[in-house]
C-alpha positions as CSV (number, residue, x, y, z in Angstrom):
1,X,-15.6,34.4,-4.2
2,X,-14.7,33.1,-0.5
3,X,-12.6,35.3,2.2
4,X,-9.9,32.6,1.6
5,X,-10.0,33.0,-2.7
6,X,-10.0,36.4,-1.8
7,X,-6.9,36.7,0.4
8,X,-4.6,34.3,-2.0
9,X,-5.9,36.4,-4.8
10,X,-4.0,39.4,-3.4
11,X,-0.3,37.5,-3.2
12,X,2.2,37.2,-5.7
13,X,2.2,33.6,-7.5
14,X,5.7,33.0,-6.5
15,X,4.9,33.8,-3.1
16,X,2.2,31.0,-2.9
17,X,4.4,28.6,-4.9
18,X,7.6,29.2,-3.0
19,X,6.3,29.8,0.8
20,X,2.9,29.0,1.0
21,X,2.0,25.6,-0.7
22,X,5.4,23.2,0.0
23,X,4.3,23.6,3.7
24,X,0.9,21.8,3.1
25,X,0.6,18.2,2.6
26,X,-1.3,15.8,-0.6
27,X,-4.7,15.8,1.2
28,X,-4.6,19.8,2.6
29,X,-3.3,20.6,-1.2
30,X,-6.2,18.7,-3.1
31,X,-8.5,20.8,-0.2
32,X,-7.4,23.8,-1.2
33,X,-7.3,23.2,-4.9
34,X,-10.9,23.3,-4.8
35,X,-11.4,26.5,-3.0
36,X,-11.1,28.6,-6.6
37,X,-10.1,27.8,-10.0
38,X,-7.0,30.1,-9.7
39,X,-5.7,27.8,-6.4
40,X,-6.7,24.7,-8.7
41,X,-4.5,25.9,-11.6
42,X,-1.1,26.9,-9.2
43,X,-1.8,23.6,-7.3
44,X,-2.7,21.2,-10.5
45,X,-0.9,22.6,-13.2
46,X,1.4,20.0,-14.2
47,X,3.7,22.1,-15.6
48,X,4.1,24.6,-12.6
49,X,3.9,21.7,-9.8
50,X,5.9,18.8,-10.5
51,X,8.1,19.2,-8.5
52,X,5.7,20.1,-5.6
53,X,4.3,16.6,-6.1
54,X,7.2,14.7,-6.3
55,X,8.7,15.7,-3.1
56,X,4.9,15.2,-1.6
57,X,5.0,11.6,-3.0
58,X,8.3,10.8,-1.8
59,X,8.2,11.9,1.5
60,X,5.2,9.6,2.1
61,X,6.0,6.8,0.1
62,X,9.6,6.8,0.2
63,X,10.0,3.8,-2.2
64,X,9.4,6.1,-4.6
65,X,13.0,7.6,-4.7
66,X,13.9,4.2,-6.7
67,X,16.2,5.6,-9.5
68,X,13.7,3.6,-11.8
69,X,10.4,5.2,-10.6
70,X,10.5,8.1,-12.0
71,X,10.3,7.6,-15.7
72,X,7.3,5.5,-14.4
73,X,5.7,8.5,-12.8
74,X,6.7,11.0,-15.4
75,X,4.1,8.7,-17.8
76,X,1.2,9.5,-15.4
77,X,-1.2,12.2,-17.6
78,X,-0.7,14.5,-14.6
79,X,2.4,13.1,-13.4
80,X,2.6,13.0,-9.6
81,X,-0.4,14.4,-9.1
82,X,-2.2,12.3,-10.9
83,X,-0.1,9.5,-9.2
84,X,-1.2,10.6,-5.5
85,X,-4.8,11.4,-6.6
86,X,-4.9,7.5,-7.5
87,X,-2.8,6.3,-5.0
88,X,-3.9,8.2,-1.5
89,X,-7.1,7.4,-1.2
90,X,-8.7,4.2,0.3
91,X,-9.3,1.6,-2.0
92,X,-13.2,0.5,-1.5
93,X,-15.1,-2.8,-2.7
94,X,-18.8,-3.5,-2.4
95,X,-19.1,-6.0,-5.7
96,X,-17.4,-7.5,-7.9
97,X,-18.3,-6.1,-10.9
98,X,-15.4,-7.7,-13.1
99,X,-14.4,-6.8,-16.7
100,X,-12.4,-8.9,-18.4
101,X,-8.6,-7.0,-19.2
102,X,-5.8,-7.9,-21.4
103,X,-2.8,-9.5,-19.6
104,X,-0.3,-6.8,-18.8
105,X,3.6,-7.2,-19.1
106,X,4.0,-6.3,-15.5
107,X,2.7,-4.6,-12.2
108,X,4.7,-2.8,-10.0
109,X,4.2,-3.1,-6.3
110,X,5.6,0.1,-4.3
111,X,6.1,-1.0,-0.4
112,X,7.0,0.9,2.8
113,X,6.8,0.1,6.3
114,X,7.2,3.2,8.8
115,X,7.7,3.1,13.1
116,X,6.2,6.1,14.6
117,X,6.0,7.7,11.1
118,X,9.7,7.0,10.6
119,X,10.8,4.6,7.7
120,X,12.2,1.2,8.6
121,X,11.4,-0.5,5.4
122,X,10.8,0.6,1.5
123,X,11.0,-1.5,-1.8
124,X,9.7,-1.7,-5.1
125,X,8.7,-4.7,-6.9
126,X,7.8,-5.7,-10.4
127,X,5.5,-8.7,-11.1
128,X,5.1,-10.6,-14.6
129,X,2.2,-11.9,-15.7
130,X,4.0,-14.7,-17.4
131,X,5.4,-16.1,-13.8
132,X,3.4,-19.3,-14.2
133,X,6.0,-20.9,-12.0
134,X,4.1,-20.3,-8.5
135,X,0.9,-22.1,-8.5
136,X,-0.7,-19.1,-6.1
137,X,-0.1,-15.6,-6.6
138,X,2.1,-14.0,-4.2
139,X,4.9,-11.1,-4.2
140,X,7.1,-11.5,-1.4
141,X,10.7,-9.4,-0.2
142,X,13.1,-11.6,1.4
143,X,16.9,-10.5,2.7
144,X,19.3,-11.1,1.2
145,X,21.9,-14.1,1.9
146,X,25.6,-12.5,3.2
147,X,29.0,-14.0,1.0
148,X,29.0,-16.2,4.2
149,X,26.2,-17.7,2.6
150,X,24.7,-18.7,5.8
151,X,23.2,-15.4,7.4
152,X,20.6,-13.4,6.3
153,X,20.9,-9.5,5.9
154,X,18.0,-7.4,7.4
155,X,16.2,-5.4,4.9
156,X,15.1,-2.8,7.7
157,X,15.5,-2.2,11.4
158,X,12.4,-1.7,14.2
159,X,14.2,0.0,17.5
160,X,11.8,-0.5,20.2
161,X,11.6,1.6,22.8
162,X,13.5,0.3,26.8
163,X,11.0,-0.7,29.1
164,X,8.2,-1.0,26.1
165,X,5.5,-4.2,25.4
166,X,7.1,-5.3,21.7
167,X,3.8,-6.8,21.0
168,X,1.8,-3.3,22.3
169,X,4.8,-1.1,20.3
170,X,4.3,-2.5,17.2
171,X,0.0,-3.1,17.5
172,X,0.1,0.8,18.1
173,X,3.0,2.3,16.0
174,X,4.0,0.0,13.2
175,X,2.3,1.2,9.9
176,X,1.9,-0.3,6.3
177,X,1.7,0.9,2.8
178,X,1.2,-0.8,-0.4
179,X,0.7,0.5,-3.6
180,X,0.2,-1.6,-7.0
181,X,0.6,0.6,-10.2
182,X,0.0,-0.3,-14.0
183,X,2.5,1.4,-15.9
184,X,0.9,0.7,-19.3
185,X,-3.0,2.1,-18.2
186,X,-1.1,4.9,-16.2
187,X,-2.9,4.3,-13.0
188,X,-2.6,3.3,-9.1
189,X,-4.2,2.1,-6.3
190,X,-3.5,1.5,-2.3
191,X,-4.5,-2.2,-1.4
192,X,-3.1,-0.8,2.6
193,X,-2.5,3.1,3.5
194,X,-0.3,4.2,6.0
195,X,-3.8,4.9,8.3
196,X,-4.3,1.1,8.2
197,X,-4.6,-1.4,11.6
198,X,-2.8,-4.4,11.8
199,X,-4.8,-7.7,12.5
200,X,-2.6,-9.6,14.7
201,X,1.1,-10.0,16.2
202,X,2.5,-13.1,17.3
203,X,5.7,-14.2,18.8
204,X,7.4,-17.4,18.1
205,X,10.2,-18.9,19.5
206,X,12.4,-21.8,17.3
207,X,15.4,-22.8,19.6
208,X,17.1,-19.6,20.4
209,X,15.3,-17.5,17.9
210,X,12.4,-15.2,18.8
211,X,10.2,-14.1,15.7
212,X,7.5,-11.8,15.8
213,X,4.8,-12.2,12.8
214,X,3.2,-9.4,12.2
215,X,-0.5,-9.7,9.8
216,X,-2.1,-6.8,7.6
217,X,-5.2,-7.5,6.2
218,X,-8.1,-6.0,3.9
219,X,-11.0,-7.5,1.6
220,X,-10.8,-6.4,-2.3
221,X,-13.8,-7.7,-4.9
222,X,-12.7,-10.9,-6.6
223,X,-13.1,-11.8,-9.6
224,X,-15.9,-14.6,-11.7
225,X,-13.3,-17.8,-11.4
226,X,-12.7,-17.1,-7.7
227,X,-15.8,-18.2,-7.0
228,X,-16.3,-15.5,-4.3
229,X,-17.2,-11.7,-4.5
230,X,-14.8,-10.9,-1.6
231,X,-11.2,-11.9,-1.3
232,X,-9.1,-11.7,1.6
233,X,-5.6,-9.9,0.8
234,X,-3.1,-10.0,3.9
235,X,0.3,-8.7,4.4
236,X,2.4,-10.8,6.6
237,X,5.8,-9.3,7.8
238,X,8.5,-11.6,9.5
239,X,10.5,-9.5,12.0
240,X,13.8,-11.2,13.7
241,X,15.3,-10.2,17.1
242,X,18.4,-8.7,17.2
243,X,21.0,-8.8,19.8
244,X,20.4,-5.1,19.9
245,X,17.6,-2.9,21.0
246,X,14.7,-4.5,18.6
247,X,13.6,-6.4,15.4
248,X,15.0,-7.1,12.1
249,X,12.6,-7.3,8.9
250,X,13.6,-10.4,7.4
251,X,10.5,-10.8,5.0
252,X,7.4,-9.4,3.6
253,X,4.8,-11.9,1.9
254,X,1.5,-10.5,0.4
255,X,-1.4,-13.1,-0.9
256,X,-4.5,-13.3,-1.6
257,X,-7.6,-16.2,-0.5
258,X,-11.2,-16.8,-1.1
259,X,-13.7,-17.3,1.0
260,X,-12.9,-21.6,1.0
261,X,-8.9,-20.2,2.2
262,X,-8.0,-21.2,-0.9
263,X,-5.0,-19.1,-2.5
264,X,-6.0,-17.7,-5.8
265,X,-3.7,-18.3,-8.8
266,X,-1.4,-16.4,-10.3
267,X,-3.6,-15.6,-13.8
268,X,-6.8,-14.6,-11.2
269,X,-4.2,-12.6,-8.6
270,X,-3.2,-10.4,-11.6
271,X,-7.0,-10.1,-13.0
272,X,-8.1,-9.1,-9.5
273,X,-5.2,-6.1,-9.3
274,X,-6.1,-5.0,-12.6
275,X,-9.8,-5.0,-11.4
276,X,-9.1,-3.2,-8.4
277,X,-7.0,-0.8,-9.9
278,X,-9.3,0.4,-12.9
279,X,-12.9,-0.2,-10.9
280,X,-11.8,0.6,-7.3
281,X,-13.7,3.5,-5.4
282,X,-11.5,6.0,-3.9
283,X,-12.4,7.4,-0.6
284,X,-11.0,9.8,2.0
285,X,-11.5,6.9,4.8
286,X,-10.1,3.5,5.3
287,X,-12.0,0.2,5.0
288,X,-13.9,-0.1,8.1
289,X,-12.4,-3.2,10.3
290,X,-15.9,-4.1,10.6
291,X,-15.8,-5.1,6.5
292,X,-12.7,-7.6,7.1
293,X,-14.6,-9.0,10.4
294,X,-17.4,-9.8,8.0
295,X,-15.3,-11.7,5.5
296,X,-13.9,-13.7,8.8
297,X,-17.4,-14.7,10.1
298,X,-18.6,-16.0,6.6
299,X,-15.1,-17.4,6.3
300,X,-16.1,-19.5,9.7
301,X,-19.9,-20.1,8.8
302,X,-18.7,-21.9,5.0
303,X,-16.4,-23.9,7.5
304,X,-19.4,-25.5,9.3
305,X,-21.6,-25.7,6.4
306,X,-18.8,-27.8,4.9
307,X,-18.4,-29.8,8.0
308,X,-22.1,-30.4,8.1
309,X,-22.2,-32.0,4.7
């Protein structure tokens, strides 16, 4: 038995459970949960914990508060713990080793957006398989139109700081999260975790408007129709400038391409998630940057061998 078994051995259970374990976070929790198998039960027992984990799932991923949500959660074999042990971890693809899976009456896609580790942004999203109306697969948040019917509402605000670089602020502090979950197999996955780096920001201007375009971006394993073991799934976020001190989030667009920048469908977007969700390796790291820079460069060499022909 370690010194640390040893020492939480001695205290009272409700001393641990009240004092002790709400002041540790998902990852410093699952840690400790493996020191003895008395820490694993008080930490994993679903019974004991729930609400432990909820209020650790929330507070990172504050979409989840959505009144619907939980009867989503509370289906999960562990609950929110199982939920965070899918869902925190980076989402990892070497091949794409596909199986086939029956279509499923809808994913939901859990999304928030923090500036220096403050919300500015959270959603959830459900998407039906049946949704053959879009050619490509996408899942996109847009404001909503005022009575007026003529401006848009901002669906999240981005102060940035007096005297700051807008395009430096955001490159350093603006973080994303996006979470797809399959309510009927009871399992989740993070396509982009809060530790993720953005891949670009731009700044237009359109008469007297000034947009910034901000782009996410990670490489998931495709699937046998996509022609391509690697797709490239980006996030791009259309921010506004106020007449205040910052940026408006007027919309958030998530798609995926293949190697030829060819938008999958929406019958292969689905089969992909499902893939990714089921056959996904979790890890403690992020995707290096080095994996998406790889997908870019073959991206650029199919581009001249096509040229060539």
């Amino acid at each position: 038995m370690t010194s640390t078994s040893c020492i939480f051995s001695r205290l009272d259970s409700d001393i641990i459970n009240r004092h002790i374990l709400p002041r540790l976070d998902g990852a410093d929790l699952t840690a400790l949960s493996s020191v003895s198998s008395y820490l694993r039960y008080l930490i994993c027992n679903n019974n004991n914990n729930q609400d432990l984990w909820r209020n650790i799932c929330t507070s990172k991923w504050p979409s989840l508060m959505d009144p619907g949500f939980k009867q989503v959660i509370s289906a999960f074999p562990g609950g929110y713990h199982s939920f965070f042990s899918d869902a925190f971890p980076s989402l990892h693809h070497r091949t794409n080793s596909h199986c086939s899976y029956p279509p499923s009456p809808d994913l939901i896609h859990a999304v928030d957006m923090y500036i220096d580790g403050e919300p500015v942004f959270s959603r959830i999203g459900v998407e039906s398989f049946d949704t053959e109306e879009y050619k490509h697969w996408c899942i996109y948040f847009i404001s909503d139109v005022t009575c007026y019917g003529w401006k848009r509402m901002p669906m999240g605000h981005i102060r940035i700081p007096v005297n700051a670089s807008w395009i430096e602020y955001l490159q350093e502090n603006l973080k994303l999260s996006w979470i797809v979950i399959h309510p009927t197999r009871k399992r989740a996955a993070s396509l982009f975790r809060y530790t993720c780096k953005l891949i670009s920001v731009t700044r237009r201007r359109k008469y007297k408007d000034v947009t910034h375009e901000v782009v996410y971006g990670t490489v998931i394993a495709g699937e046998c129709q996509v022609r391509s073991e690697m797709v490239n799934c980006h996030v791009k976020v259309m921010c506004c400038k106020n007449g205040g001190d910052g940026l408006d989030v007027m919309r958030v667009v998530i798609e995926m391409e293949d190697m030829n920048r060819d938008l999958v469908t929406v019958k292969q977007g689905v089969s992909i998630l499902h893939n990714a969700i089921q056959n996904g390796q979790r890890k403690k790291f992020d995707l290096p940057k080095q994996e998406f820079d790889k997908f870019q460069i073959s991206d650029l060499q199919r581009k001249k061998n096509r040229k060539r022909k």
